[in-house]
PADRENNU-157013 format. One line per 3 residues: number of its first residue (from 1); for each residue x, y, z of N, C-alpha, C. Coordinates in steps of 0.05 Angstrom, whole numbers, plus 32768, in hexadecimal, padded with zeros to 4 digits. Atoms other than C-alpha are relative to their C-alpha. Example, Ala and Ser with C-alpha at 12.3 -4.5 7.8 and 13.67 -1.06 7.14 Angstrom:
1) 8012 7FE8 8000 80F6 7FA6 809C 8012 8018 8000 | 7FF0 7FE8 7FFF 8111 7FEB 808F 7FF1 8016 800E $
This chain:
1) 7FF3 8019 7FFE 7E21 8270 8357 8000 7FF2 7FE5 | 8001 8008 8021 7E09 8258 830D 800B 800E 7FF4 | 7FF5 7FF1 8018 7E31 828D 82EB 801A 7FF7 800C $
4) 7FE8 800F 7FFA 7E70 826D 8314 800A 7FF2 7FF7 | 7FF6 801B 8016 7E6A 822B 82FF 7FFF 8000 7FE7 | 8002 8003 801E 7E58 823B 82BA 801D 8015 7FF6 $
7) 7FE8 7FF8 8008 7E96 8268 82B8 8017 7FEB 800B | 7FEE 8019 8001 7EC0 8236 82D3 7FFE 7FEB 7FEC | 7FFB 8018 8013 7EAC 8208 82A1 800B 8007 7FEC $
10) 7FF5 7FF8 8014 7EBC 8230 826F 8015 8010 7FF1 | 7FE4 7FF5 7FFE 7F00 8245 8288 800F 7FE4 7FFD | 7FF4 801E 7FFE 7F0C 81F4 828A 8001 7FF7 7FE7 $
13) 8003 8006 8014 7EF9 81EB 823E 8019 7FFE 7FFB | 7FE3 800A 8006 7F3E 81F0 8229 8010 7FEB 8000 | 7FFF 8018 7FF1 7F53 81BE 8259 7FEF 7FE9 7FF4 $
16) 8008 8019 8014 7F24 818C 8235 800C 7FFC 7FEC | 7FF0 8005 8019 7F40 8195 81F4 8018 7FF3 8008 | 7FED 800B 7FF9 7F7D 8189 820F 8001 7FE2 8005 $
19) 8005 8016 7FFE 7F6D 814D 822B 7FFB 7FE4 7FE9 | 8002 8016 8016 7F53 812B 81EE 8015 7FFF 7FEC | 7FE2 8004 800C 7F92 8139 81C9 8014 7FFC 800F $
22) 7FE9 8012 7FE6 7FBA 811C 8209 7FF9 7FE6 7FF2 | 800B 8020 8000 7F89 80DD 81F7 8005 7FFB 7FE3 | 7FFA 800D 801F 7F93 80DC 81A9 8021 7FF7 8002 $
25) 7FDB 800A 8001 7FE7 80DF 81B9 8000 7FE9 800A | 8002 8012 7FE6 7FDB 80B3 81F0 8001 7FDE 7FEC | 8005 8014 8001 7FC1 807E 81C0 8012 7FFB 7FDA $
28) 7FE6 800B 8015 7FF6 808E 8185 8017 7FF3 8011 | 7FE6 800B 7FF3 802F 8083 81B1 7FF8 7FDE 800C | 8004 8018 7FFE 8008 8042 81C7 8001 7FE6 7FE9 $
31) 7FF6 8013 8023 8007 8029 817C 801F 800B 7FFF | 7FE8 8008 800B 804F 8040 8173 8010 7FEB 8013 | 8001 8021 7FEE 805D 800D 81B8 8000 7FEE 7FEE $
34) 800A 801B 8010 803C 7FD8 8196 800E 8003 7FEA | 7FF2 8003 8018 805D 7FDE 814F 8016 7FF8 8007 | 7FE0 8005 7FFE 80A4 7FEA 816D 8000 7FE4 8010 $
37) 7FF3 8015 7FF8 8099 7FA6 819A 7FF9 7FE7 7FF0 | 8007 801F 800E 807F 7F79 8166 8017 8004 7FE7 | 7FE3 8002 801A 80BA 7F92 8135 8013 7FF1 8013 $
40) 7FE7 8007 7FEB 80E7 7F82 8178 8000 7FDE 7FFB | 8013 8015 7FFC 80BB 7F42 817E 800D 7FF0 7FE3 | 7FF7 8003 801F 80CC 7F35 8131 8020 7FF9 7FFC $
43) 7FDC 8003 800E 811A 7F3C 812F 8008 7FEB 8020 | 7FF9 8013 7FE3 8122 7F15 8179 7FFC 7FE1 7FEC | 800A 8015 800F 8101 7EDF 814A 800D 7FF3 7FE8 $
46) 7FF7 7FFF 801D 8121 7EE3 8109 7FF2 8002 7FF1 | 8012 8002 8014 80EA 7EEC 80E6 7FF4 8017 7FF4 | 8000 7FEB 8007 80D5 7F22 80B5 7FE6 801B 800D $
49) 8017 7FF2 7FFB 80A1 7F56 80C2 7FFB 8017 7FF1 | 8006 7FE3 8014 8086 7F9B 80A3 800C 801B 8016 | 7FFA 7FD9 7FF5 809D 7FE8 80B4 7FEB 7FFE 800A $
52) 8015 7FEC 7FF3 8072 8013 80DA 7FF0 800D 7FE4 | 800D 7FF7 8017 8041 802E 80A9 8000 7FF4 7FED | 7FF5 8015 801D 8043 7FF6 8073 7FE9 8012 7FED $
55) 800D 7FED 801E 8014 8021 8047 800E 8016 7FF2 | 7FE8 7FF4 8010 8052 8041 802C 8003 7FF3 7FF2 | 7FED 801C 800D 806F 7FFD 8019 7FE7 7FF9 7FEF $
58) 8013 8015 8007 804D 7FCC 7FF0 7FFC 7FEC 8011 | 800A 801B 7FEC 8024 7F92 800E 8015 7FF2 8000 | 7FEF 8016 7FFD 8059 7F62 8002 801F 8006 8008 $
61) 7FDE 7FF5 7FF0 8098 7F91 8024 8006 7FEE 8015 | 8001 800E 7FDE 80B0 7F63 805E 8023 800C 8006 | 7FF4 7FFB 7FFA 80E7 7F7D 807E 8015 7FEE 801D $
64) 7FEE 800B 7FEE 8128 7F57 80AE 8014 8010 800C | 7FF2 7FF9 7FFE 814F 7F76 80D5 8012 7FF1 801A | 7FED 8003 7FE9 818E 7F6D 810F 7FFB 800F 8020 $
67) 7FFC 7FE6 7FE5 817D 7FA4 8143 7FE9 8012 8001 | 8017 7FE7 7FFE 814A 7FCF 815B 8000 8010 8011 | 8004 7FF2 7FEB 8148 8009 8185 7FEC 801D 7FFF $
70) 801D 7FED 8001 8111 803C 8191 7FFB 8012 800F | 800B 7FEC 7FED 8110 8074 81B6 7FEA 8017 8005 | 801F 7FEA 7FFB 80CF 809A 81B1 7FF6 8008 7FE8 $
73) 8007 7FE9 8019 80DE 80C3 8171 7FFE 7FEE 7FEF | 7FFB 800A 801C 80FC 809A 8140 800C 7FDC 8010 | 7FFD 8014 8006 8107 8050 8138 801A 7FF8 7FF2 $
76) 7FE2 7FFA 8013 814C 8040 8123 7FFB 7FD7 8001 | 7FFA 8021 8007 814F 7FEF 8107 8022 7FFD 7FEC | 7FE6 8011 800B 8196 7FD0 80F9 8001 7FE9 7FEE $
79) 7FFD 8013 8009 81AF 7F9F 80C3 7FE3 8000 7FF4 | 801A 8008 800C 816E 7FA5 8097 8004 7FF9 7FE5 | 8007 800A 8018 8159 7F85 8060 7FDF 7FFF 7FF9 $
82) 8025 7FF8 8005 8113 7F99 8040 7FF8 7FF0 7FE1 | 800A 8006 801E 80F6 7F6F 8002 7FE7 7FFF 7FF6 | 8013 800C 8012 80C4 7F6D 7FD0 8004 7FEE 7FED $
85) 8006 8010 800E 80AA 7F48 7FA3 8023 8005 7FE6 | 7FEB 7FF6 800A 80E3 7F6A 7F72 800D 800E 8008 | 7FEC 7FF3 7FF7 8111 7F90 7F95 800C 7FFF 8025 $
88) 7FFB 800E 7FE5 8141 7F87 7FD8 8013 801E 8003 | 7FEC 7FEF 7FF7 815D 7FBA 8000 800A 7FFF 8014 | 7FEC 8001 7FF6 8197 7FBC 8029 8006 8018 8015 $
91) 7FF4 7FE7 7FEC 81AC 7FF2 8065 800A 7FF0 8019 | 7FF5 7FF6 7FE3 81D7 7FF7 809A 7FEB 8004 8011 | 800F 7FFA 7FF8 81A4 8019 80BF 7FE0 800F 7FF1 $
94) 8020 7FEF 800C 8152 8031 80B2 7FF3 8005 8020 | 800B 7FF1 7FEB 813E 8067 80DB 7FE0 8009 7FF8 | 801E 7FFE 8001 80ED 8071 80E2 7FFC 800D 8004 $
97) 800A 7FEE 7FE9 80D8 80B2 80FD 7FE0 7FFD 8002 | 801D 800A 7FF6 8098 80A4 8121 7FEA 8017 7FF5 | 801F 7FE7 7FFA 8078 80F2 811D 8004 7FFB 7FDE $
100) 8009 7FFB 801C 808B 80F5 80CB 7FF7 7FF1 7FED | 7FFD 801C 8009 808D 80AC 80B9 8012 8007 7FEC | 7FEF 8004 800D 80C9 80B8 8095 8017 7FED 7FFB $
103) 7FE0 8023 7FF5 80FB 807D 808C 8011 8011 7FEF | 7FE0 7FFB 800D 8145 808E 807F 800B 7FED 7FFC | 7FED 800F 8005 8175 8062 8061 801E 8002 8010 $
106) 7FE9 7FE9 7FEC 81BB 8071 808C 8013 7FE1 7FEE | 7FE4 8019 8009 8204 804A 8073 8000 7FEE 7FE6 | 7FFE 8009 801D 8205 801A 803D 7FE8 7FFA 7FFC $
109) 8017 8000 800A 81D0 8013 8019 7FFD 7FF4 7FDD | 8009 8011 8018 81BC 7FE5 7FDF 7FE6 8000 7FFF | 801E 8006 8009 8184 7FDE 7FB3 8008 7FE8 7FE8 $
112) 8001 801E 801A 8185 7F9A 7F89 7FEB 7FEA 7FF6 | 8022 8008 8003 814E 7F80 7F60 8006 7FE8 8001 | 800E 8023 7FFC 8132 7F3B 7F66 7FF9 7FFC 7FE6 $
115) 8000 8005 8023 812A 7F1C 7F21 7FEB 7FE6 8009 | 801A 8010 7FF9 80EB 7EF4 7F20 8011 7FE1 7FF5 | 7FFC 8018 800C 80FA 7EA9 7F19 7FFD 7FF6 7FEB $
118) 8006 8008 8014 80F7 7E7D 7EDF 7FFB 7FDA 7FFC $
């Protein structure tokens, strides 16, 4: 009977692993939730906010956009406008992909510096 359960358990090992990489996805896709509804949260508002991953950007990137839609993979934001401290960029669309964190630029696209005041 002890060589049962101890083979069953150790036909179930697998099955654990699995499990805890259900629970690590489990709790990315719950941070990418949260990101995509406080950007939502953000443009419903008018008010600026950061990308997903701002440790790409510099601290002071804030980003505006028109539109947001999000379907799982990738993050697609309309009408953006992204500035720093010196430089402003411009798209049509910026697409996010969640698994590579890659942002695309898509349509027109400007880059125009900011000239420090005087």
């Amino acid at each position: 009977m002890k060589l049962l359960v101890l083979t069953i358990c150790f036909a179930c090992l697998p099955t654990f692993g699995q499990q805890s990489f259900t629970f690590g996805q489990f709790l990315r896709e719950q941070d990418q939730l949260r990101q995509s509804r406080q950007i939502a949260a953000a443009i419903d508002e008018h008010r600026p906010f950061s990308l997903p991953d701002n440790r790409l950007w510099l601290a002071e990137a804030k980003a505006t956009a028109a539109g947001i839609k999000d379907d799982g993979t990738v993050l697609t934001l309309t009408g953006v406008e992204i500035k720093t401290s010196n430089l402003s960029v411009t798209a049509d669309e910026v697409i996010y992909d969640w698994a590579s964190r890659q942002i695309e630029l898509r349509g027109n696209v400007l880059l125009n510096p900011v000239w420090p005041q005087q």
